[in-house]
C-alpha positions as CSV (number, residue, x, y, z in Angstrom):
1,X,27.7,-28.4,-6.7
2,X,26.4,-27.9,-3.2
3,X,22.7,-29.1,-2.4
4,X,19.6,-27.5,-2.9
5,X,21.2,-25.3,-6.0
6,X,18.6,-26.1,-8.5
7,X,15.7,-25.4,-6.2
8,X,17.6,-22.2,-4.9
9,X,17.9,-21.4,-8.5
10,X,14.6,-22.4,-9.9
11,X,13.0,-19.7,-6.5
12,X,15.3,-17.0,-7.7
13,X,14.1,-17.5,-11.6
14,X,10.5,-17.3,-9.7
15,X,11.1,-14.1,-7.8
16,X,12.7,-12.2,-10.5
17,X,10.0,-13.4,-13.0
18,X,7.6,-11.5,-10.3
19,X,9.1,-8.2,-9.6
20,X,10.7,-7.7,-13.0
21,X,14.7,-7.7,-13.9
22,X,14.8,-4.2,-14.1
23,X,14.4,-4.4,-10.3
24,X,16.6,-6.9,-9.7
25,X,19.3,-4.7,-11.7
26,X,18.3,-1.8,-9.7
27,X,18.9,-3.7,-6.2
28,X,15.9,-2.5,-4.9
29,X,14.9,-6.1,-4.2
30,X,16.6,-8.6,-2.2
31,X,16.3,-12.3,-3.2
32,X,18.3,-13.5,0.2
33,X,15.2,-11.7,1.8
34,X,12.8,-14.1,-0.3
35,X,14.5,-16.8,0.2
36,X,14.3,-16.9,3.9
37,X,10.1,-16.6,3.7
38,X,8.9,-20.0,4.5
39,X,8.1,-22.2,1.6
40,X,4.2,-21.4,2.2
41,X,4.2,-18.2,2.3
42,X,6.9,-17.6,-0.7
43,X,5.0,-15.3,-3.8
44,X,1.5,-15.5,-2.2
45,X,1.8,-10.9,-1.6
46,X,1.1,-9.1,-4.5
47,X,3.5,-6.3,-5.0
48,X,3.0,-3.7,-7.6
49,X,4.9,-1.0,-8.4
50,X,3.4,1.7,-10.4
51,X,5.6,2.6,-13.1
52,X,3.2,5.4,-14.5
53,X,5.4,8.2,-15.8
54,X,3.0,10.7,-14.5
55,X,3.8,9.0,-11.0
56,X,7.3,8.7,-11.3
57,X,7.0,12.4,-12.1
58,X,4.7,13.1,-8.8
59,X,6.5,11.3,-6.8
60,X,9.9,13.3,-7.9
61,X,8.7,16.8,-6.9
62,X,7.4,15.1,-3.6
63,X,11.5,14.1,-3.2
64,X,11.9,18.3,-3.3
65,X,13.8,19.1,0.0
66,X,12.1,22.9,0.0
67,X,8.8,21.9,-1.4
68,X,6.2,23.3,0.2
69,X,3.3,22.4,2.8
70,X,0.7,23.1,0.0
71,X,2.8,21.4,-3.0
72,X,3.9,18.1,-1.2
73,X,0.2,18.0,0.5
74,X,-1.8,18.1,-3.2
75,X,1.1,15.5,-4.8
76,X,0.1,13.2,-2.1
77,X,-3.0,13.0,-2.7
78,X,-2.5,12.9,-6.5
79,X,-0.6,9.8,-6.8
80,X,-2.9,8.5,-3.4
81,X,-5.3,8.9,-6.8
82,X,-3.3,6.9,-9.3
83,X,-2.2,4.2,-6.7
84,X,-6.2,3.7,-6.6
85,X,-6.8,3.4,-10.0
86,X,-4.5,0.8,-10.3
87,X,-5.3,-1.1,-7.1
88,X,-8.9,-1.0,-7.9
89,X,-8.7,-2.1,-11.8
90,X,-9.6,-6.0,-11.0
91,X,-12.8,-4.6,-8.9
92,X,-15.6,-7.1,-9.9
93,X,-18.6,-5.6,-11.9
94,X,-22.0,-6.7,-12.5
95,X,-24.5,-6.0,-15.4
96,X,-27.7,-4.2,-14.1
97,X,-30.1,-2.4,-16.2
98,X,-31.2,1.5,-15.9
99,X,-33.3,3.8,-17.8
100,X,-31.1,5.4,-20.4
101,X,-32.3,8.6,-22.4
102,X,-33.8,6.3,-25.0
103,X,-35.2,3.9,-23.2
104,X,-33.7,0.7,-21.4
105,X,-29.6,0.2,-21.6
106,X,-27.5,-2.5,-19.7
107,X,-24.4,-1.5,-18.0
108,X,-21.8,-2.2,-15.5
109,X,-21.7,-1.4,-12.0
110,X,-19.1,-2.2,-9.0
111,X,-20.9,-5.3,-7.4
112,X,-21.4,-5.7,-3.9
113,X,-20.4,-3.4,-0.6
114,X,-18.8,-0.4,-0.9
115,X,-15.4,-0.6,-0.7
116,X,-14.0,0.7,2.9
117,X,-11.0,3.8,2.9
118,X,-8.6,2.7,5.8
119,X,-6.3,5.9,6.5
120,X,-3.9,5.5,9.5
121,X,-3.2,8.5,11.1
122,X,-2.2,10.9,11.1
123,X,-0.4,11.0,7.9
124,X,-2.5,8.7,6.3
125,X,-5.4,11.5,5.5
126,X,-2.9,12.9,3.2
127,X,-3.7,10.9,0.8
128,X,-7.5,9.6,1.4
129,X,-9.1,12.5,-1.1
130,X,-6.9,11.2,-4.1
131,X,-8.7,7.6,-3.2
132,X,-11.9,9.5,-3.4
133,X,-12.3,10.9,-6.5
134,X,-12.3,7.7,-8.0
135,X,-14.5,6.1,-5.2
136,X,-16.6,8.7,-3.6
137,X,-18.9,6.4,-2.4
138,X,-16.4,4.5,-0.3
139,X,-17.4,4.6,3.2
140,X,-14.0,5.7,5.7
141,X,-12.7,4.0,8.6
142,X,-10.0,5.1,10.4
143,X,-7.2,3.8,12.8
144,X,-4.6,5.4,15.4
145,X,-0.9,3.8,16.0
146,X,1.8,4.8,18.0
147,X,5.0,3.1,19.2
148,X,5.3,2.7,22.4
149,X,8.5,3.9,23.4
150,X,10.3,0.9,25.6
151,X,9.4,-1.7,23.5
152,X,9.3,-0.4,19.8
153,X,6.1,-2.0,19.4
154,X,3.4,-0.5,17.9
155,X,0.1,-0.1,19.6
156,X,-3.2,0.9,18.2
157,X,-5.1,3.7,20.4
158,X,-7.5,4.8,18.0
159,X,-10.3,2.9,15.7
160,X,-13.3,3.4,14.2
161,X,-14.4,0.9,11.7
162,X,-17.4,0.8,9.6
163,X,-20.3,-1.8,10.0
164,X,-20.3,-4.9,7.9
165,X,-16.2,-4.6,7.0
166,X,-16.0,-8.5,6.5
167,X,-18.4,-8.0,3.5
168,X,-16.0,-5.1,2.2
169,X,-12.5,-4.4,0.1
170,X,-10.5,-2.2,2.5
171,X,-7.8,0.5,0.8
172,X,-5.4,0.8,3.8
173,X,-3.1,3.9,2.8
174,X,-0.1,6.0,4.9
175,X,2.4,7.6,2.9
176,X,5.1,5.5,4.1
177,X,6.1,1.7,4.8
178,X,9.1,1.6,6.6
179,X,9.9,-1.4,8.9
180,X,6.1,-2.1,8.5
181,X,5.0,-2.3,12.1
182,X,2.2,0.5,12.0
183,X,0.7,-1.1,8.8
184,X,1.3,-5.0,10.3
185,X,-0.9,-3.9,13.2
186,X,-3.6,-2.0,11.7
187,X,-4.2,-5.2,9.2
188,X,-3.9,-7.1,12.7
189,X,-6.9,-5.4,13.6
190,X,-8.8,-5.2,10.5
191,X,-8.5,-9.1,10.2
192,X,-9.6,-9.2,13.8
193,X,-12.9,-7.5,12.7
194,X,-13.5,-10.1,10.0
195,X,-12.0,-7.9,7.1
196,X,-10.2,-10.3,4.1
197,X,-9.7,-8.1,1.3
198,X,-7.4,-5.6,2.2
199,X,-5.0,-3.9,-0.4
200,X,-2.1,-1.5,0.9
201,X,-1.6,2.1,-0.9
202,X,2.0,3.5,0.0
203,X,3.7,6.2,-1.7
204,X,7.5,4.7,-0.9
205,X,8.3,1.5,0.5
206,X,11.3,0.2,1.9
207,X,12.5,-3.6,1.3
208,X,12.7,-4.4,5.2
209,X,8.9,-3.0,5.1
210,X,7.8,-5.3,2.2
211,X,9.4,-7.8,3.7
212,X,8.0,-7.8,7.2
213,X,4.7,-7.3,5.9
214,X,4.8,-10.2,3.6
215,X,5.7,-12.2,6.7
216,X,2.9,-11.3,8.5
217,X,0.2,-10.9,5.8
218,X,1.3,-12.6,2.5
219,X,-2.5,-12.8,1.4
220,X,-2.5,-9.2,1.1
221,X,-1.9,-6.7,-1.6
222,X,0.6,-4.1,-1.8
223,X,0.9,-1.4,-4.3
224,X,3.8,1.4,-4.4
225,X,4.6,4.6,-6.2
226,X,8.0,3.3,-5.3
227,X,10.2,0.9,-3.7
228,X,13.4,3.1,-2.2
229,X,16.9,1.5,-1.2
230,X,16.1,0.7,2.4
231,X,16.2,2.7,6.2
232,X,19.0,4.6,7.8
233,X,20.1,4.0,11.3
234,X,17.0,5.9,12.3
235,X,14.3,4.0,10.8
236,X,14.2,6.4,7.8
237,X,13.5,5.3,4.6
238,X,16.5,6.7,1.6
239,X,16.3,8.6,-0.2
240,X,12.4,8.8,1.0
241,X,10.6,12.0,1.6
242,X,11.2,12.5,4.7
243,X,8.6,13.1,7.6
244,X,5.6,12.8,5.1
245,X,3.0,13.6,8.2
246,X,5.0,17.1,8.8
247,X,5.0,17.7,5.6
248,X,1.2,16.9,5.0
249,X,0.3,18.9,7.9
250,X,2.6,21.6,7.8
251,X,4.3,20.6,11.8
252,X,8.1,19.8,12.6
């Protein structure tokens, strides 16, 4: 029996205890990817995907190769909307007391700052007014990243954050997470400001996304409408939705 089989075994038990056998069955995760995380850093990101039927419905016109502008941009931002609800359901609340219509009544109320929207552009506007309507307070920031062309990497041009973020939840959404390099860097930078709660809203992820991201930022969290079978040979994720920022925005 070769060495190290129980504890290999005993991590895999782990893993699919976390993402759920149906997964597993499915292949849309890969243990071997798991496996190779450092010991420290194995289970510590939160990954949720939402198995909703109305977002598995959503999400399934969004797949629609003809659907249009208007269609794909309103489904975006509706399961942006459920992604929140779910993402934000272990928000902590505190009792206060307010003047009801018959007098005095004690009731809940999201405690402390408000929580921050973190949209990275372009495409990741698309789906900031479905976070909204259940957090209209929020207050937005907002950053830019490109790739630079000769060394893949990606580079942040653009940011404007909002005061006090290290005392704030941050909601980082963009459609996609591909090979993860745009959402690694704009947590780079939020981190950078002092921001430590920071939850990621995706509407399809890709397995070499998830796992990049959990290399770089296991303490984060990272919920899903769906986890897809992985990229082509052009960084796309299958089956996907395609170029979800042309599609918000109506460009080619």
């Amino acid at each position: 029996m070769p060495s190290g089989f129980f504890a290999s075994k005993t991590l895999c038990l782990m893993y699919v205890k976390q993402v759920g056998y149906g997964a597993i069955r499915k292949k849309r995760y890969n243990p071997a990817i798991f496996l190779r995380l450092p010991p420290q850093r194995r289970k510590r990101m939160k990954i949720v995907e939402v198995k909703h039927p109305l977002v598995k419905h959503k999400l399934g016109l969004m797949r629609e190769h003809d659907i249009s502008t208007k269609r794909f941009r309103e489904l975006a931002s509706e399961v942006g909307s459920l992604l929140t609800y779910e993402a934000t359901s272990d928000l902590e609340t505190e009792k206060v007391t307010i003047e009801g219509w018959n007098g005095p009544v004690q009731v809940e109320q999201i405690k402390g700052k408000k929580i921050t929207v973190v949209p990275i552009l372009r495409a990741g506007l698309g789906m900031m007014e479905g976070v909204l309507e259940h957090v209209p307070s929020a207050r937005i920031s907002v950053v830019g990243v490109y790739r630079d062309e000769e060394t893949l990497e990606p580079v942040p041009y653009f940011q404007k954050l909002v005061s006090n973020i290290d005392e704030r939840m941050a909601l980082v959404v963009d459609p996609m997470l591909a090979t993860g390099g745009s959402m690694i860097a704009t947590i780079d930078l939020l981190k950078k400001a002092g921001c430590s709660s920071i939850k990621v809203l995706v509407l399809v992820a890709a397995p070499e996304g998830i796992a990049a991201l959990e290399k770089a930022h296991p303490d984060i969290e990272l919920y899903t409408a769906s986890i897809d079978q992985g990229l082509n040979e052009h960084g796309y994720i299958i089956p996907g939705l395609g170029d979800a920022g042309d599609k918000i925005f109506g460009t080619k």
